[in-house]
RODO-2510 file (C-alpha; in nm, 4 decimals, decimal comma):
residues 162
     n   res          X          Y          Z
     1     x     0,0000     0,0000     0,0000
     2     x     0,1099     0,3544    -0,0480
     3     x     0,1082     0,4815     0,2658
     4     x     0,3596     0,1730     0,3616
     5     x     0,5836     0,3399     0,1482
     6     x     0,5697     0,6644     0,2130
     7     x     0,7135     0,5432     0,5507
     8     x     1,0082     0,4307     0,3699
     9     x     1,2242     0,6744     0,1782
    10     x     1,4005     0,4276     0,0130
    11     x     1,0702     0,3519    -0,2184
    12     x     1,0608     0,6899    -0,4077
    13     x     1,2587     0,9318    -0,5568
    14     x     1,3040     1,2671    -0,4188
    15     x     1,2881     1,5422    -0,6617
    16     x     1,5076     1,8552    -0,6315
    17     x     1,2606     2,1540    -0,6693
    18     x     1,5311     2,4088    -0,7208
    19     x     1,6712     2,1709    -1,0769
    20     x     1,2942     2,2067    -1,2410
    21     x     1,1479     2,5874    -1,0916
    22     x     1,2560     2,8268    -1,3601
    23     x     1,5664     3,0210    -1,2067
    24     x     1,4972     3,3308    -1,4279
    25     x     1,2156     3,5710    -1,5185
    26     x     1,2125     3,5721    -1,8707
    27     x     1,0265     3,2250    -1,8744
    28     x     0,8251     3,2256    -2,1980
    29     x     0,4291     3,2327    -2,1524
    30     x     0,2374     2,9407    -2,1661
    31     x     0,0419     2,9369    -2,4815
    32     x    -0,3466     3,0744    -2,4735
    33     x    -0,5847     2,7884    -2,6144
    34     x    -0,8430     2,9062    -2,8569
    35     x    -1,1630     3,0118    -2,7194
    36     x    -1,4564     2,8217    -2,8206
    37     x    -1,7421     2,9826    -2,8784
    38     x    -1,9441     3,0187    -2,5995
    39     x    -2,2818     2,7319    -2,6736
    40     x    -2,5905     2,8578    -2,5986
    41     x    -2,7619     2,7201    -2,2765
    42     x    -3,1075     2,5055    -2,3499
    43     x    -3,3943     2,6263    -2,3124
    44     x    -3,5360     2,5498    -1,9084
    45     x    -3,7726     2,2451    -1,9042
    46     x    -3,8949     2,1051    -1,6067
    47     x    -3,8431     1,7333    -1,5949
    48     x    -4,1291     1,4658    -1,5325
    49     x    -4,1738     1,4215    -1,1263
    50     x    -4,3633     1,1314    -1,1062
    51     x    -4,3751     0,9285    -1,4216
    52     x    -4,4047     0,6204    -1,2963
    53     x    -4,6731     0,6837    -1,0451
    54     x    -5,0503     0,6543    -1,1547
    55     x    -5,2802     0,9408    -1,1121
    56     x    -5,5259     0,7029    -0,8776
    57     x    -5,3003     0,6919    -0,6658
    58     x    -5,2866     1,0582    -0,6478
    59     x    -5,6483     1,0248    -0,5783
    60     x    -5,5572     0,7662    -0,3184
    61     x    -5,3801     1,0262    -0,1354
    62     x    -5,6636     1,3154    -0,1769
    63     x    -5,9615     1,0712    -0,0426
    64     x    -5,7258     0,9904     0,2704
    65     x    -5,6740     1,3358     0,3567
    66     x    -6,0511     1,4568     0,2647
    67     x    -6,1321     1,0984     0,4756
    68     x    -5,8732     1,2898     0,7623
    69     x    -6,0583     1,6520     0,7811
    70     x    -6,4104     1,4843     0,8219
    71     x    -6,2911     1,2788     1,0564
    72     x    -6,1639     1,6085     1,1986
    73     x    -6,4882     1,7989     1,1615
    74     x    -6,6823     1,4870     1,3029
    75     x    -6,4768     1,4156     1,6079
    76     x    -6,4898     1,8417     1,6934
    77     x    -6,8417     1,9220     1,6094
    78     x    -6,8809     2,0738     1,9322
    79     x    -6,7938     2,4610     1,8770
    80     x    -6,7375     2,7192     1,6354
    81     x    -6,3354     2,7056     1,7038
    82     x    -6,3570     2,3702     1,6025
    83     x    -6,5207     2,4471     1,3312
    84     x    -6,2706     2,7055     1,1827
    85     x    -5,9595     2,5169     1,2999
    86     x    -6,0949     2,2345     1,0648
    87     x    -6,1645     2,5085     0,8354
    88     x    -5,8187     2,6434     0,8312
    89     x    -5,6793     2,2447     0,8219
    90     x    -5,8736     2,1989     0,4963
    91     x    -5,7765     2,5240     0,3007
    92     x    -5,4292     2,4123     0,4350
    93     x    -5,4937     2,0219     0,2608
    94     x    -5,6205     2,2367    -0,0783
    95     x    -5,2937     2,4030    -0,0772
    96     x    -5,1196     2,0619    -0,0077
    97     x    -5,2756     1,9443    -0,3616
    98     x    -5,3026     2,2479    -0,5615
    99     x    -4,9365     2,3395    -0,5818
   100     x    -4,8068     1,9935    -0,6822
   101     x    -5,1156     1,9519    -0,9211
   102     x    -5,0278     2,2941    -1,0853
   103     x    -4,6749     2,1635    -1,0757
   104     x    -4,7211     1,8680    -1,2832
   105     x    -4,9375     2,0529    -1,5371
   106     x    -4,6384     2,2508    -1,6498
   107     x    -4,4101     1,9638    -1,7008
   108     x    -4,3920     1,7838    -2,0419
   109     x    -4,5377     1,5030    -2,1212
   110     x    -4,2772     1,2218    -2,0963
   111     x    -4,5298     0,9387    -2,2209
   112     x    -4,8212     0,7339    -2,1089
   113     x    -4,8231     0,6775    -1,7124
   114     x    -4,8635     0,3568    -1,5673
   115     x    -5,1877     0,1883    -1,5135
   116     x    -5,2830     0,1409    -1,1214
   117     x    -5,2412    -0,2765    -1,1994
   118     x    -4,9392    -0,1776    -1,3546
   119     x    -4,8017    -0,0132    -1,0842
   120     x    -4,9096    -0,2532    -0,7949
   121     x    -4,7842    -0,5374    -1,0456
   122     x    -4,4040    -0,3810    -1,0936
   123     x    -4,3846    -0,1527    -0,8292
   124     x    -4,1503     0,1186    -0,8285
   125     x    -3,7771     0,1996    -0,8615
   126     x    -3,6467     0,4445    -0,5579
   127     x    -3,2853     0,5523    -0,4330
   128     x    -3,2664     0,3014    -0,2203
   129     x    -3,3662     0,0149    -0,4682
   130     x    -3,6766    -0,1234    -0,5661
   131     x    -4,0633    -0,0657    -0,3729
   132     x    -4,3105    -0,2986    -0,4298
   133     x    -4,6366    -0,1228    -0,5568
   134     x    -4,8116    -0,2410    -0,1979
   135     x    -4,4979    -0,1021    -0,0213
   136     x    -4,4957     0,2111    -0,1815
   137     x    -4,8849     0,2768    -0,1437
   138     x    -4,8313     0,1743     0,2517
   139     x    -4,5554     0,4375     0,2361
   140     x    -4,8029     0,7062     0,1297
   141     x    -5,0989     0,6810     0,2632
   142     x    -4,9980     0,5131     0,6223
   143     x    -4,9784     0,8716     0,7918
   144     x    -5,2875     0,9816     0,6465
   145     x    -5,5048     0,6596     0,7188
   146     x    -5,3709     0,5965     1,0466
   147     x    -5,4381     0,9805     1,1630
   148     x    -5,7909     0,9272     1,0395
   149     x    -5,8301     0,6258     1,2389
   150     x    -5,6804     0,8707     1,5259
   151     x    -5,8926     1,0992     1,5403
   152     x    -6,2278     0,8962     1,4992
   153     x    -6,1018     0,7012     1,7847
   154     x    -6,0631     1,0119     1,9775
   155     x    -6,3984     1,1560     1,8579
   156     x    -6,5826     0,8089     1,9925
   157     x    -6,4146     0,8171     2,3258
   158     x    -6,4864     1,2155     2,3501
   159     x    -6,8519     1,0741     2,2871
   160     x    -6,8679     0,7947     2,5571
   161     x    -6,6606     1,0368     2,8428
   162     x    -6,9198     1,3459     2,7717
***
């Protein structure tokens, strides 16, 4: 290994700086290379986000949350700030959906996205490696469907205490 070496002065040779610097000033330039002209840049495209994702399961994702504010407004029907905290929480999920949705209208049209069997069939290529299509709908909707579950739970026990 190299840094065995190193150790030993014996395996490489020692250079004298003061043989190879240039001793006087009139050293002759180095040549100039010829400039290129400069290309011009491409045009600014936004690349596809999610071409391999279905749109159902974008609509997967938008009935879980809608599913997670009415559980919101059922579980807090007791008072007007209730009522425009869940108010505020949905115009807050609208946002969630509208950016992204404007988002992907502007990109270009790579091809044909998968069908949902498709998807569920072959799954879906990440970083890390490859998601099964049941892993990777788990993955995105397990916050939303488990907080739903939450907060009906909490709105039947808020029932049966008052």
């Amino acid at each position: 290994m190299r840094h065995e070496q190193i150790l030993d002065k014996g395996s490489y040779s020692k250079v004298s700086v003061a043989a190879v610097w240039p001793a006087s000033p009139l050293v002759a330039p180095l040549p100039t290379p010829d400039l290129e002209e400069p290309q011009q840049p491409e045009a600014f495209a936004p690349t596809p986000a999610a071409q391999d994702v279905p749109a159902a399961v974008g609509g997967l994702l938008v009935a879980a949350y809608a599913s997670l504010i009415g559980a919101f407004a059922l579980a807090t029907v007791g008072s007007a700030e209730s009522l425009y905290v869940v108010t505020i929480s949905a115009l807050f999920v609208v946002t969630f959906f509208t950016i992204p949705r404007i988002f992907l209208g502007v990109e270009p049209k790579a091809g044909k996205r998968p069908s949902f069997d498709r998807f569920m069939r072959d799954g879906l290529e990440t970083l890390t490696g490859h998601s099964t299509g049941a892993a990777t709908l788990v993955q995105m909707l397990i916050v939303p469907v488990l907080l739903t579950f939450a907060a009906l739970a909490m709105g039947v026990a808020a029932a049966i205490i008052m």
